[in-house]
DRENTORKOL-3810 file (N, C-alpha, C; in nm, 4 decimals):
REM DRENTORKOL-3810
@n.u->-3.1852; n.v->-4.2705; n.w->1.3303; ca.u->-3.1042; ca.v->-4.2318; ca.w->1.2183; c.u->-2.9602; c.v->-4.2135; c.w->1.2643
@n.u->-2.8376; n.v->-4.2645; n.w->1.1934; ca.u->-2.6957; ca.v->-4.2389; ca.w->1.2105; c.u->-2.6600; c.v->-4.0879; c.w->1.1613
@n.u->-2.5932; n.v->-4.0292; n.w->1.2621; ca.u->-2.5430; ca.v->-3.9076; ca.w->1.2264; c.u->-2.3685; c.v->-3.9608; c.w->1.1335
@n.u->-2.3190; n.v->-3.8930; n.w->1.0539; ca.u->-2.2256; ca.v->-3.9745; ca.w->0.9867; c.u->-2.1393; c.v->-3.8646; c.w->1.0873
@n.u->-2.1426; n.v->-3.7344; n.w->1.0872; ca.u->-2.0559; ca.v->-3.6440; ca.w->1.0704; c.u->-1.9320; c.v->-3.6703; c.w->1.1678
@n.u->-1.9599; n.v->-3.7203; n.w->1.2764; ca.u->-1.8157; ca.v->-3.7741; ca.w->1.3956; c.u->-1.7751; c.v->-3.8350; c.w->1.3141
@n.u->-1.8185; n.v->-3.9097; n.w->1.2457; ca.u->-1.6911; ca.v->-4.0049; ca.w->1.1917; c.u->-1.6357; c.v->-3.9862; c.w->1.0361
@n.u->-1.5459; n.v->-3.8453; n.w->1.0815; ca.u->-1.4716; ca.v->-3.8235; ca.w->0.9156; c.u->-1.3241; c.v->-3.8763; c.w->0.9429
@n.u->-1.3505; n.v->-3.8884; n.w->0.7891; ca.u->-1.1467; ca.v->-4.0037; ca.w->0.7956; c.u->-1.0762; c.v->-3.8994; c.w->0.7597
@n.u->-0.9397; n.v->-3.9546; n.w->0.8128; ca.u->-0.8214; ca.v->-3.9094; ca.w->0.7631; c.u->-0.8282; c.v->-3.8054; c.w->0.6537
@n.u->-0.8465; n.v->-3.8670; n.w->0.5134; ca.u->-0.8610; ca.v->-3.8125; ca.w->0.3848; c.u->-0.9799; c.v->-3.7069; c.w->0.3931
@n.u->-1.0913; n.v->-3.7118; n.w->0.4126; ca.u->-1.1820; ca.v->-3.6451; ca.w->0.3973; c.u->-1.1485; c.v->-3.5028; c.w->0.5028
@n.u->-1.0444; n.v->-3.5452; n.w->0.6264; ca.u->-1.0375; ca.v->-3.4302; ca.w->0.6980; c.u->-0.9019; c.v->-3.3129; c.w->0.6484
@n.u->-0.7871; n.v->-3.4265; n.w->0.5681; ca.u->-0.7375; ca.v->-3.3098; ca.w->0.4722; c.u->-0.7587; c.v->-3.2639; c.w->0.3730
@n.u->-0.9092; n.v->-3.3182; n.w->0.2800; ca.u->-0.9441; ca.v->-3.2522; ca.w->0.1968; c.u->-0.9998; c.v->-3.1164; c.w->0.2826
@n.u->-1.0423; n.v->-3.1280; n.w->0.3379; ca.u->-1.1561; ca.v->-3.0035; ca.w->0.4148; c.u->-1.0474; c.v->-2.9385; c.w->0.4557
@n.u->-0.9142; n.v->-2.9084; n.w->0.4860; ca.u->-0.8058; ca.v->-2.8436; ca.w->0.5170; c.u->-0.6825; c.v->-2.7892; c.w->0.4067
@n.u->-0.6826; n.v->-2.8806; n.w->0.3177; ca.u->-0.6647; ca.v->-2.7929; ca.w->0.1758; c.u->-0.7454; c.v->-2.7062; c.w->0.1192
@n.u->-0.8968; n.v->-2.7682; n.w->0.1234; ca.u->-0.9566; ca.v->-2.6773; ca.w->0.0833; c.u->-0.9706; c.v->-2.5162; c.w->0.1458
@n.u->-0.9356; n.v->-2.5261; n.w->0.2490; ca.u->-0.9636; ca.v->-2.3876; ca.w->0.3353; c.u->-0.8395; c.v->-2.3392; c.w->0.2926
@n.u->-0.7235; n.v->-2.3652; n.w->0.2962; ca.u->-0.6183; ca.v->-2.3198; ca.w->0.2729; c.u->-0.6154; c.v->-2.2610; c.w->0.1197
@n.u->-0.7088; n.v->-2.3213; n.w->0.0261; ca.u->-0.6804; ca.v->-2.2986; ca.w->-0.1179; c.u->-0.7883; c.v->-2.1350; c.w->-0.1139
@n.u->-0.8644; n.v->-2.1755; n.w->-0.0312; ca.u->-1.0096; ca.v->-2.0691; ca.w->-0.0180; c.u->-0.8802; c.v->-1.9186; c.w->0.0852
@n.u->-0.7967; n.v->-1.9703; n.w->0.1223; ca.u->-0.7156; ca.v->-1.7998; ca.w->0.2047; c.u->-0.6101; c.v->-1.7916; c.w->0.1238
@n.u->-0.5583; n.v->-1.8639; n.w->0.0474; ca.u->-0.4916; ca.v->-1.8347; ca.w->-0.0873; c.u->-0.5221; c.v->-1.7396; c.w->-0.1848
@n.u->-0.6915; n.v->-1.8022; n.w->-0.2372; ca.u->-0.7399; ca.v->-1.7037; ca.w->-0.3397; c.u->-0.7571; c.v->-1.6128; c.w->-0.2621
@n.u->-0.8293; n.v->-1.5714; n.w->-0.1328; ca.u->-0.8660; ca.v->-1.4395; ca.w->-0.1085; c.u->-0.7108; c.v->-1.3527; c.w->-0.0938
@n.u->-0.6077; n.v->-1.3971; n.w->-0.0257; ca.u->-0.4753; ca.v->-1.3473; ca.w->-0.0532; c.u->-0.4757; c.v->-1.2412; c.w->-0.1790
@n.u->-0.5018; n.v->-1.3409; n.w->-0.2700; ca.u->-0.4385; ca.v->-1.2998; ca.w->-0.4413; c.u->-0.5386; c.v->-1.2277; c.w->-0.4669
@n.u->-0.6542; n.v->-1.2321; n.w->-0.3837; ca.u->-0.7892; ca.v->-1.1175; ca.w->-0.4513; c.u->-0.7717; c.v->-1.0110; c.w->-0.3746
@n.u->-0.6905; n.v->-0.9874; n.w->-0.2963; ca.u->-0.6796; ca.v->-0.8583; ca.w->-0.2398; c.u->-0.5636; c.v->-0.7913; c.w->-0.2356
@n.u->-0.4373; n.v->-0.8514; n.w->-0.3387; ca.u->-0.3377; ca.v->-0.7549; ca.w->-0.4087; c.u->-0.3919; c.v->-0.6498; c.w->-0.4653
@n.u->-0.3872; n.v->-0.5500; n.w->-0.4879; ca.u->-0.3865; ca.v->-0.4610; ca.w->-0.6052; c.u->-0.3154; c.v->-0.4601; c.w->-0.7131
@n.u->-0.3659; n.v->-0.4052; n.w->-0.8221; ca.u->-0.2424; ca.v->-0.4129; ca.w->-0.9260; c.u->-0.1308; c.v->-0.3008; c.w->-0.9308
@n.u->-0.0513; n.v->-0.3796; n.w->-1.0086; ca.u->0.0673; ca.v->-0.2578; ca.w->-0.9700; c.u->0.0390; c.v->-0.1346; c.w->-1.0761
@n.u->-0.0504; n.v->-0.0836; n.w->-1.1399; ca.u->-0.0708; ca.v->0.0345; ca.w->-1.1411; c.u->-0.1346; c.v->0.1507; c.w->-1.0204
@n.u->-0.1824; n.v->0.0320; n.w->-0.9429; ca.u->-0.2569; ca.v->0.1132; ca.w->-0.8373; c.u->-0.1153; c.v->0.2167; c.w->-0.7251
@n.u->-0.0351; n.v->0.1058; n.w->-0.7122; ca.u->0.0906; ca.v->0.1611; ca.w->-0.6455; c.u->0.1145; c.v->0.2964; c.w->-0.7270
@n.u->0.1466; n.v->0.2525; n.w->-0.8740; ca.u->0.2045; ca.v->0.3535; ca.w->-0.9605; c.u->0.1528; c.v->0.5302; c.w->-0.9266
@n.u->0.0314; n.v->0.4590; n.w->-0.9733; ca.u->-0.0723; ca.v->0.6085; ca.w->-0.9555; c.u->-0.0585; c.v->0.6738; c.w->-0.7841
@n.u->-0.0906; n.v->0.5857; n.w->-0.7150; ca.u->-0.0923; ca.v->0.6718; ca.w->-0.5689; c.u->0.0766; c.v->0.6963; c.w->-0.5420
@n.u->0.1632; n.v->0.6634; n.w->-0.5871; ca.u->0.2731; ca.v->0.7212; ca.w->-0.5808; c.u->0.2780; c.v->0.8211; c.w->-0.6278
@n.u->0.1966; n.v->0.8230; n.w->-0.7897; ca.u->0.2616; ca.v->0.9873; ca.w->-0.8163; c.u->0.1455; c.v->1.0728; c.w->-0.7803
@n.u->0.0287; n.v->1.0375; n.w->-0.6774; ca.u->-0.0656; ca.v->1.1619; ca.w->-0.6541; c.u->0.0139; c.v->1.2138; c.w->-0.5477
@n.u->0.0915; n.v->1.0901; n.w->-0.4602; ca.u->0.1310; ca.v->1.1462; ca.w->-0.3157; c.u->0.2965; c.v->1.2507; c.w->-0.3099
@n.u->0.3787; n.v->1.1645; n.w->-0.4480; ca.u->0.4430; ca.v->1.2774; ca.w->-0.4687; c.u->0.4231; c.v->1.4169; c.w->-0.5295
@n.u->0.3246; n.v->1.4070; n.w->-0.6229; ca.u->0.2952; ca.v->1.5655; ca.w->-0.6516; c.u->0.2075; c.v->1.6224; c.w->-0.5221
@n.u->0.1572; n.v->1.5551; n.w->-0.4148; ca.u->0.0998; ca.v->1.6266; ca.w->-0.2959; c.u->0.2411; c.v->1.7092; c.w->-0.2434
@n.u->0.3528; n.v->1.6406; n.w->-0.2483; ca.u->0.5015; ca.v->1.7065; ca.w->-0.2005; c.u->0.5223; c.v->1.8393; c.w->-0.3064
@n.u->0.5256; n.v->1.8242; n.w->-0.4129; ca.u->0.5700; ca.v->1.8866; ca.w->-0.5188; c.u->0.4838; c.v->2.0047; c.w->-0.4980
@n.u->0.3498; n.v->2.0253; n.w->-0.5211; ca.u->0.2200; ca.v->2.1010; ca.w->-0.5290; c.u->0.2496; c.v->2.2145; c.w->-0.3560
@n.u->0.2544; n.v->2.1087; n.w->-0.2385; ca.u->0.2742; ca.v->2.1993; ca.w->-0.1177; c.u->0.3688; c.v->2.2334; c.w->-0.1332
@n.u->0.5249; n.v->2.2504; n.w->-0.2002; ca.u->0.6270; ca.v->2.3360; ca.w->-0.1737; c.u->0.6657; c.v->2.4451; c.w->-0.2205
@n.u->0.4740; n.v->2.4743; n.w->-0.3632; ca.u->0.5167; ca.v->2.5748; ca.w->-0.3820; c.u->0.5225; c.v->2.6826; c.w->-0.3361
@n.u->0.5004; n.v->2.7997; n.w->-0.4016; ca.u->0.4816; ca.v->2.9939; ca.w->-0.3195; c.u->0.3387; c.v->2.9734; c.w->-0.2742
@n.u->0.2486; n.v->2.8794; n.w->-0.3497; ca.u->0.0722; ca.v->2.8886; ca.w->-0.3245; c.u->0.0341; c.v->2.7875; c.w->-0.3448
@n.u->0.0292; n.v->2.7102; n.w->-0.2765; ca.u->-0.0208; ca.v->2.5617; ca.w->-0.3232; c.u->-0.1890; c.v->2.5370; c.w->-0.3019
@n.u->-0.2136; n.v->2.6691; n.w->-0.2700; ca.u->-0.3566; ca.v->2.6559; ca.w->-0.2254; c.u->-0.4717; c.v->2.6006; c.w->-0.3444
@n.u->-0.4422; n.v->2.7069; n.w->-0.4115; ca.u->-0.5214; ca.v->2.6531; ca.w->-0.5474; c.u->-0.5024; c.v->2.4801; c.w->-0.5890
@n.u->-0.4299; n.v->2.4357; n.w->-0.5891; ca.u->-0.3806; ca.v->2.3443; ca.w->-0.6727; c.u->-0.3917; c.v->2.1706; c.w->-0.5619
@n.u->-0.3774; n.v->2.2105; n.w->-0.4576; ca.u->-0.3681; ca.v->2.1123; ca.w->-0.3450; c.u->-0.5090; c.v->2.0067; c.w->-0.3444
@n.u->-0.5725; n.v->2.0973; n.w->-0.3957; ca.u->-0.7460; ca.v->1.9801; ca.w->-0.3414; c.u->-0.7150; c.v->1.8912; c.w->-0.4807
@n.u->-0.6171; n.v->1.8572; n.w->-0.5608; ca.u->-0.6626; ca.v->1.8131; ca.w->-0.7437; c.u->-0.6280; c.v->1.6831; c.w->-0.6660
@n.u->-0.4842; n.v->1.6592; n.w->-0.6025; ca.u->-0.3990; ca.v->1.5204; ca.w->-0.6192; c.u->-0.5043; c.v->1.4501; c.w->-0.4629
@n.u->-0.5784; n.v->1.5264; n.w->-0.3376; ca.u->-0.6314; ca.v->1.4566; ca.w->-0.3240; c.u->-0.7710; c.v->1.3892; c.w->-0.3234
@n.u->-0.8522; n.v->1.5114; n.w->-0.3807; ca.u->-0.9450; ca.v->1.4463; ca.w->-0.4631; c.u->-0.9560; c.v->1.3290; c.w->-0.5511
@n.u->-0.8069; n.v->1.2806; n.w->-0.6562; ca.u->-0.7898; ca.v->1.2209; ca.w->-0.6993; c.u->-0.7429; c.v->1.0514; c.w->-0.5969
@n.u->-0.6934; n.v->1.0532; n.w->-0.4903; ca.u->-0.6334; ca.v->1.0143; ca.w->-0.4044; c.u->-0.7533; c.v->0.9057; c.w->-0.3659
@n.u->-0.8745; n.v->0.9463; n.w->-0.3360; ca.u->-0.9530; ca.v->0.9407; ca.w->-0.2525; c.u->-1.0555; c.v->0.8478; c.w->-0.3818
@n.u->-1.0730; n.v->0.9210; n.w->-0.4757; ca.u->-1.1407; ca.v->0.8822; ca.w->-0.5940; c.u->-1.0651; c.v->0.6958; c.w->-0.6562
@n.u->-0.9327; n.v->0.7264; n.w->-0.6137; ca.u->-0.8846; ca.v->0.5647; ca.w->-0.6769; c.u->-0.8980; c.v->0.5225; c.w->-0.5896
@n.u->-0.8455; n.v->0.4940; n.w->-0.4447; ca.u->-0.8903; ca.v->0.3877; ca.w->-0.3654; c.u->-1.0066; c.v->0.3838; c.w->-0.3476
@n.u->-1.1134; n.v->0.4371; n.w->-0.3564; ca.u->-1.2362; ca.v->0.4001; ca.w->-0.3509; c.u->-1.2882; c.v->0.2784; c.w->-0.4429
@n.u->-1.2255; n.v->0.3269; n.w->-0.5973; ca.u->-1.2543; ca.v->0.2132; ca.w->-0.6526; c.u->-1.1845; c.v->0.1222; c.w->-0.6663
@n.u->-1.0544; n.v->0.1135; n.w->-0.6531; ca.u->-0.9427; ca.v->0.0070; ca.w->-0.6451; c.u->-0.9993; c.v->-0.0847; c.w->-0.5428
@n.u->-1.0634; n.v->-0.0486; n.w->-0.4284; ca.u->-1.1540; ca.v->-0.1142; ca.w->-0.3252; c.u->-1.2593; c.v->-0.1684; c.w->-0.4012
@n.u->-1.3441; n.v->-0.1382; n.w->-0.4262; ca.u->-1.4506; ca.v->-0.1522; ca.w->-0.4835; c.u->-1.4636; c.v->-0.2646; c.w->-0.6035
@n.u->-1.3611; n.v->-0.2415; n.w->-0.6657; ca.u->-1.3227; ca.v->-0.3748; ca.w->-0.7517; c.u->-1.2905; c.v->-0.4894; c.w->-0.7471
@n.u->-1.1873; n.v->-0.4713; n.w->-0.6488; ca.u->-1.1309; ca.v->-0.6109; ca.w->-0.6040; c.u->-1.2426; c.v->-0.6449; c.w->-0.5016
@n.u->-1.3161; n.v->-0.5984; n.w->-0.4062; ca.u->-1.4023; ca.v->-0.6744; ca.w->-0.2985; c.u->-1.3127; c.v->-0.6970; c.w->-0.1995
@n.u->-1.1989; n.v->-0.7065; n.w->-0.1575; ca.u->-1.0965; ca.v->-0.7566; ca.w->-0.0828; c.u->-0.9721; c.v->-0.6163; c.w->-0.0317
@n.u->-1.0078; n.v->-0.6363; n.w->0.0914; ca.u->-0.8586; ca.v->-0.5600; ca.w->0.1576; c.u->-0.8104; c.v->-0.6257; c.w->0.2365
@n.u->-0.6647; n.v->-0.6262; n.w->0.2272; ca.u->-0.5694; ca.v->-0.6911; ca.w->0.3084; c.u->-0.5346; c.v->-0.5903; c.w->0.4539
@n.u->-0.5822; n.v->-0.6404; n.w->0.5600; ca.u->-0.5440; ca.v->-0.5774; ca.w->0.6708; c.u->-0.4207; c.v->-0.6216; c.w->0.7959
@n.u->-0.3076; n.v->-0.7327; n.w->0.7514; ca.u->-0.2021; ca.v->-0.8251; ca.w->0.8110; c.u->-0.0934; c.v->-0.7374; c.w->0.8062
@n.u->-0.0814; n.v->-0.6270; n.w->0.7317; ca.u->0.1069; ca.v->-0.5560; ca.w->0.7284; c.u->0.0600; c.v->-0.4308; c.w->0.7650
@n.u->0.1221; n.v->-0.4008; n.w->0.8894; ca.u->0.2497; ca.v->-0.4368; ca.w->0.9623; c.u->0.2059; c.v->-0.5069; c.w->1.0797
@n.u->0.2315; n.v->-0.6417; n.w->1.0943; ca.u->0.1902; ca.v->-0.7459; ca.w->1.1803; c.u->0.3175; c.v->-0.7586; c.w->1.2955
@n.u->0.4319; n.v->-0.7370; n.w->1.2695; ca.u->0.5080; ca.v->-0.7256; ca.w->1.3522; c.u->0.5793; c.v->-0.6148; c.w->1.4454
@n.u->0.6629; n.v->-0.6495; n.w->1.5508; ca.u->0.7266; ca.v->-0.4800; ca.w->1.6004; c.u->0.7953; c.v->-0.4288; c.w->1.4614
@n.u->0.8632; n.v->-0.5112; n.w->1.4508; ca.u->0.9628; ca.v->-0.4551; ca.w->1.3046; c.u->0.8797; c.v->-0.4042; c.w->1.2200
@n.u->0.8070; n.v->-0.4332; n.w->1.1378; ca.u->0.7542; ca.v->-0.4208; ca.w->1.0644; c.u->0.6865; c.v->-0.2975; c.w->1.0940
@n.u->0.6267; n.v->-0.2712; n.w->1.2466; ca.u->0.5630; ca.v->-0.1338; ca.w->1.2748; c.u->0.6772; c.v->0.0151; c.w->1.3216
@n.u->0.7870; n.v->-0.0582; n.w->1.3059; ca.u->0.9096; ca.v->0.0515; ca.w->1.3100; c.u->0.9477; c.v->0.0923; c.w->1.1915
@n.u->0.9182; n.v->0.0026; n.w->1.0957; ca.u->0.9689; ca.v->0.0090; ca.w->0.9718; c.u->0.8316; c.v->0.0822; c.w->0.9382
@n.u->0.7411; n.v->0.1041; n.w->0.9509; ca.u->0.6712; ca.v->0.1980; ca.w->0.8728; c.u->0.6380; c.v->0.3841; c.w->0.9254
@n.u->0.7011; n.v->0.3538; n.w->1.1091; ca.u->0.7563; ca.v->0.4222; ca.w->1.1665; c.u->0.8584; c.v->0.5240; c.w->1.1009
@n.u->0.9534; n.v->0.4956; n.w->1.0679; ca.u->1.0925; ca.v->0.5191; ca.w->1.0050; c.u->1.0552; c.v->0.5956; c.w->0.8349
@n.u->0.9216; n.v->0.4700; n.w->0.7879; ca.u->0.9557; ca.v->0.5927; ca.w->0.7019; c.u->0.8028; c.v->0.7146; c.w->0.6652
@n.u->0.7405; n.v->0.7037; n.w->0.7933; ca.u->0.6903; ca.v->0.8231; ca.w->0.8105; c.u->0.7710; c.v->0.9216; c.w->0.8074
@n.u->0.8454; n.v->0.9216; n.w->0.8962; ca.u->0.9712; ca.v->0.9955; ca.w->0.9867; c.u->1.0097; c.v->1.0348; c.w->0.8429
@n.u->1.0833; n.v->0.9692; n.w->0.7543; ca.u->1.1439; ca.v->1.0271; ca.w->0.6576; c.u->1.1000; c.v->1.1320; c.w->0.5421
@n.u->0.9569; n.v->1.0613; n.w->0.5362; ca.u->0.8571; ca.v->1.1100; ca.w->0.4580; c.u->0.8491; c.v->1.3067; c.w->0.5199
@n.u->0.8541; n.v->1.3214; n.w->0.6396; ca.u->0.8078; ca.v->1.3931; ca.w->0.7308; c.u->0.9652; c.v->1.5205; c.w->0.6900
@n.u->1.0460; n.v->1.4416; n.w->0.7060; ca.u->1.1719; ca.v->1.4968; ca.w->0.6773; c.u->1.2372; c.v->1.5326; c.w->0.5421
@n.u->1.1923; n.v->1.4605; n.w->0.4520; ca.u->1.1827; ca.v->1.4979; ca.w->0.3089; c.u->1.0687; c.v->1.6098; c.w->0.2766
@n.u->0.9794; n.v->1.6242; n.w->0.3372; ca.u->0.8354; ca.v->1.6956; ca.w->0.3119; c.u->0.8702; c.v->1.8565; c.w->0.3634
@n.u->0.9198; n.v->1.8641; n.w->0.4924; ca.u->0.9638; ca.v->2.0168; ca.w->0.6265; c.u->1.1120; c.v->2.0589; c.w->0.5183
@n.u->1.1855; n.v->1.9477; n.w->0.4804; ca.u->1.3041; ca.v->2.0022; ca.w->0.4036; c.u->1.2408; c.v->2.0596; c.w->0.2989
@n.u->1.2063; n.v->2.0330; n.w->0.2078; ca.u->1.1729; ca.v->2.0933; ca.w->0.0500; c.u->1.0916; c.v->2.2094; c.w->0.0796
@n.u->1.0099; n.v->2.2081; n.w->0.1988; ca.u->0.9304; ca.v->2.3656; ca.w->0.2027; c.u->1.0478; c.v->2.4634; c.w->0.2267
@n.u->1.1267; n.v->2.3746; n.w->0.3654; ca.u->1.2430; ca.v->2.4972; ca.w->0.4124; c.u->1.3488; c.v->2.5356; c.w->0.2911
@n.u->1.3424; n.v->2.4880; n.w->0.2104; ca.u->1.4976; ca.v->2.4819; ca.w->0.0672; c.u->1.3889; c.v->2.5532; c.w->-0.0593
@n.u->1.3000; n.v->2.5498; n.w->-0.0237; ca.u->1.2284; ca.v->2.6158; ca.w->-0.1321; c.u->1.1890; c.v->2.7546; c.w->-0.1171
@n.u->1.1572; n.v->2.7387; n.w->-0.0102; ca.u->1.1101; ca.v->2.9133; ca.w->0.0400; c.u->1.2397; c.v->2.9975; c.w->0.0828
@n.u->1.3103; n.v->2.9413; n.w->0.1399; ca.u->1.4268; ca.v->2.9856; ca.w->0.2008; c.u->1.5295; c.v->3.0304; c.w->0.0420
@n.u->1.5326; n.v->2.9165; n.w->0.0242; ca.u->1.6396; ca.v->2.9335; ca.w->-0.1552; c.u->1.5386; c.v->3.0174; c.w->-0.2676
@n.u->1.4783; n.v->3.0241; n.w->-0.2506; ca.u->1.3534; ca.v->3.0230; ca.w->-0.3718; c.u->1.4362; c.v->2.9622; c.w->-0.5314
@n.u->1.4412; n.v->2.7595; n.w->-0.5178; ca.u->1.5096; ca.v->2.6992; ca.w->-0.5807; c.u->1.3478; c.v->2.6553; c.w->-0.6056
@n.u->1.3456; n.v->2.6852; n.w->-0.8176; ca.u->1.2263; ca.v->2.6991; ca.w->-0.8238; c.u->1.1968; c.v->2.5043; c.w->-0.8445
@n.u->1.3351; n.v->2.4110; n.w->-0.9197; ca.u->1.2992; ca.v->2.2603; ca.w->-0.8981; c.u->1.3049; c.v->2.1644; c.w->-0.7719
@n.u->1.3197; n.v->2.2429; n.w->-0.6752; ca.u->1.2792; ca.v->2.1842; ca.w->-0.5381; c.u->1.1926; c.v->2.0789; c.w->-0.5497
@n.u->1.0292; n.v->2.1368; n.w->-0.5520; ca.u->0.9231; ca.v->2.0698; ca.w->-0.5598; c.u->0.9305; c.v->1.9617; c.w->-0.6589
@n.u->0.9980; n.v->1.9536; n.w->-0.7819; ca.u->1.0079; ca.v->1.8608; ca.w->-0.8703; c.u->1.0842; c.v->1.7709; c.w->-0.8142
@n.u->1.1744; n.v->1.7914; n.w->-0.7838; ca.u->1.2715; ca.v->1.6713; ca.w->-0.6796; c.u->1.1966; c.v->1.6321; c.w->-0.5873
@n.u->1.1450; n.v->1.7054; n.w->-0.4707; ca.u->1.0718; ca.v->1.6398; ca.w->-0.3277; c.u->0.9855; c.v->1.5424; c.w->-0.4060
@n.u->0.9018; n.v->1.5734; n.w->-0.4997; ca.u->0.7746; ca.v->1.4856; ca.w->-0.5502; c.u->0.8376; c.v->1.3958; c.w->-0.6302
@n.u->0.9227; n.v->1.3619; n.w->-0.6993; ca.u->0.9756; ca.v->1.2691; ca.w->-0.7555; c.u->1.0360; c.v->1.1684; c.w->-0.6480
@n.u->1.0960; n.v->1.1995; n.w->-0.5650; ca.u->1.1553; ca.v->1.1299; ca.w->-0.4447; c.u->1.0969; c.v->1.0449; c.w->-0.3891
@n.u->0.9901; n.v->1.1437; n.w->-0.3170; ca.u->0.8699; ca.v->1.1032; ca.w->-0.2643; c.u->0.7638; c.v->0.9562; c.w->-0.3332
@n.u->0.7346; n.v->0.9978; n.w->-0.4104; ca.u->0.6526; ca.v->0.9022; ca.w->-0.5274; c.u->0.7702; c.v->0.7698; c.w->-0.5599
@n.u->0.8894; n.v->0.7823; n.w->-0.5569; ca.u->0.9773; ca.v->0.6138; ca.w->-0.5654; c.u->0.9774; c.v->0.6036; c.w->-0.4481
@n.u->0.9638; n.v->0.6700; n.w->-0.3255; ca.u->1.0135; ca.v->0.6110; ca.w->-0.2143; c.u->0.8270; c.v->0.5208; c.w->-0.1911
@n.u->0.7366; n.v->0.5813; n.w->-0.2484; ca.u->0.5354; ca.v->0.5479; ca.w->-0.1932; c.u->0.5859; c.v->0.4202; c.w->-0.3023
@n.u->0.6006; n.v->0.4446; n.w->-0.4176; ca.u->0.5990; ca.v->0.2893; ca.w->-0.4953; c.u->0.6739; c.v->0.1804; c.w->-0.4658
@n.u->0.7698; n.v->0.1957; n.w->-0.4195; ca.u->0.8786; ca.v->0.1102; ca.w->-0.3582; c.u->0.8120; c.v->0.0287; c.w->-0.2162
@n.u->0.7879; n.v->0.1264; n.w->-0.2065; ca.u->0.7347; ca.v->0.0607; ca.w->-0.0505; c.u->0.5743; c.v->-0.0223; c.w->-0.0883
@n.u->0.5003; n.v->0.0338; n.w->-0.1774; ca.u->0.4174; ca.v->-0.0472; ca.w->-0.2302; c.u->0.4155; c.v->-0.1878; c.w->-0.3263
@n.u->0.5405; n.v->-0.1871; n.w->-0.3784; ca.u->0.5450; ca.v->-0.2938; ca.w->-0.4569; c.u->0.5846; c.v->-0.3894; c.w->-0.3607
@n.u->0.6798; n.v->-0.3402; n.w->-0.2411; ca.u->0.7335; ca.v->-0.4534; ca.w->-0.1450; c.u->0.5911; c.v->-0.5354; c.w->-0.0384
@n.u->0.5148; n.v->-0.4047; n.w->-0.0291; ca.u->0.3829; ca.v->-0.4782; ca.w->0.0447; c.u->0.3099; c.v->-0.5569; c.w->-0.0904
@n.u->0.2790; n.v->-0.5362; n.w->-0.1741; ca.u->0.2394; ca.v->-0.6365; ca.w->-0.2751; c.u->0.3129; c.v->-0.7315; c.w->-0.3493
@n.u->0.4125; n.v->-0.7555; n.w->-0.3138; ca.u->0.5198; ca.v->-0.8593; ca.w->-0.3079; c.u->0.4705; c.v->-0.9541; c.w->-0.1729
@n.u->0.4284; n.v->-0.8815; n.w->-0.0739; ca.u->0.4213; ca.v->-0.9589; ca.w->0.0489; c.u->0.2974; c.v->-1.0046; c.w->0.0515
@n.u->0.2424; n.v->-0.9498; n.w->0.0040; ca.u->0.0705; ca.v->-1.0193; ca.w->-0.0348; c.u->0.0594; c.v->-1.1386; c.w->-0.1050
@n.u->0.0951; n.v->-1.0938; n.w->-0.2369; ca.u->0.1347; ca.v->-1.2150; ca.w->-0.3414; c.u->0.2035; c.v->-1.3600; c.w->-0.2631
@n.u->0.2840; n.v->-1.3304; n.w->-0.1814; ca.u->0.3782; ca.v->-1.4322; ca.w->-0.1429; c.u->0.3017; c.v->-1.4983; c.w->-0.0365
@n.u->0.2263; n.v->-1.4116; n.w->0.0230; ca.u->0.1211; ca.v->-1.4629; ca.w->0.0903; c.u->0.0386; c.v->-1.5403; c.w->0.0742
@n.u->-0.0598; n.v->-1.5106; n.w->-0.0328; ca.u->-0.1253; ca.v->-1.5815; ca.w->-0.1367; c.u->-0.0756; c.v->-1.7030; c.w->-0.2150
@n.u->0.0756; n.v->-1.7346; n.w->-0.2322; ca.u->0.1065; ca.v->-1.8354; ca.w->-0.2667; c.u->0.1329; c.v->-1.9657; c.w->-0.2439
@n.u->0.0986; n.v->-1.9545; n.w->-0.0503; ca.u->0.0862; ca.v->-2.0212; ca.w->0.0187; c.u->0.2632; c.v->-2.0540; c.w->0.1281
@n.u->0.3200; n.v->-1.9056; n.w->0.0670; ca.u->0.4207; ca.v->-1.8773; ca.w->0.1590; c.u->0.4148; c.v->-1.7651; c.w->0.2483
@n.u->0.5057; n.v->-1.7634; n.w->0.3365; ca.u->0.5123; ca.v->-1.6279; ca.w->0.4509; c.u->0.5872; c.v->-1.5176; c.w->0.3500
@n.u->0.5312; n.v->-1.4044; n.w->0.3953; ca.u->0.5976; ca.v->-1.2974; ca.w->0.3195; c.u->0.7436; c.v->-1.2813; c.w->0.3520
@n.u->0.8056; n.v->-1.2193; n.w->0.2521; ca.u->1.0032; ca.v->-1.2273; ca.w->0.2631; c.u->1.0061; c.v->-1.1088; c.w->0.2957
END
């Protein structure tokens, strides 16, 4: 019996190479989230800022991450797909570096300006801040996904 399989042509070997490419495309685009998902974990993670700066945040602290924990579970769960490629570079791992750091520094400030001042919209500012700086940075990684998925390098 002839085995055919050594002998694939030209054509048949870039179909089988588009096709793979079309097959890490879709999974790309199946493992964006939607941009409500950003929305929401922005504002659980800024009211996590808002909630710790008050006089007692004790009570109130387990709501935003109970909730936290409860959406990515299913935001996972839905899509079937997580993207694990960003931060693939040095840059890219300084840059998320940087805005720990800031996060860290926006977070130690609003306790120290709140307790210290007893400035009772502190916490409303830190958590508002906070939450554009988590969505921002989320729409840019799902910008980079998408772009990914489109069969370009992320910008």
């Amino acid at each position: 019996m002839f085995d055919n399989t050594d002998n694939v042509t030209r054509a048949e070997a870039r179909d089988a190479l588009d096709s793979a490419d079309k097959m890490e495309s879709a999974g790309w685009r199946r493992g964006v989230p939607e941009r409500w998902f950003g929305a929401v974990i922005s504002a659980l993670i800024g009211s996590l800022f808002a909630v710790y700066t008050l006089q007692d945040p004790s009570a109130y602290i387990v709501f935003p991450i109970l909730a936290l924990g409860i959406v990515i579970a299913i935001t996972r769960q839905k899509s079937g797909a997580y993207g694990r490629e960003f931060p693939n570079t040095k840059a890219d791992a300084w840059k998320t570096a940087l805005f720990a750091a800031v996060l860290l520094v926006v977070f130690f400030g609003s306790i120290v300006i709140r307790r210290t001042y007893d400035i009772a919209w502190v916490p409303l500012v830190a958590g508002l801040l906070v939450a554009l700086l988590v969505y921002l940075a989320s729409e840019h990684e799902r910008r980079a996904y998408l772009a990914k998925g489109a069969g370009g390098e992320p910008k």
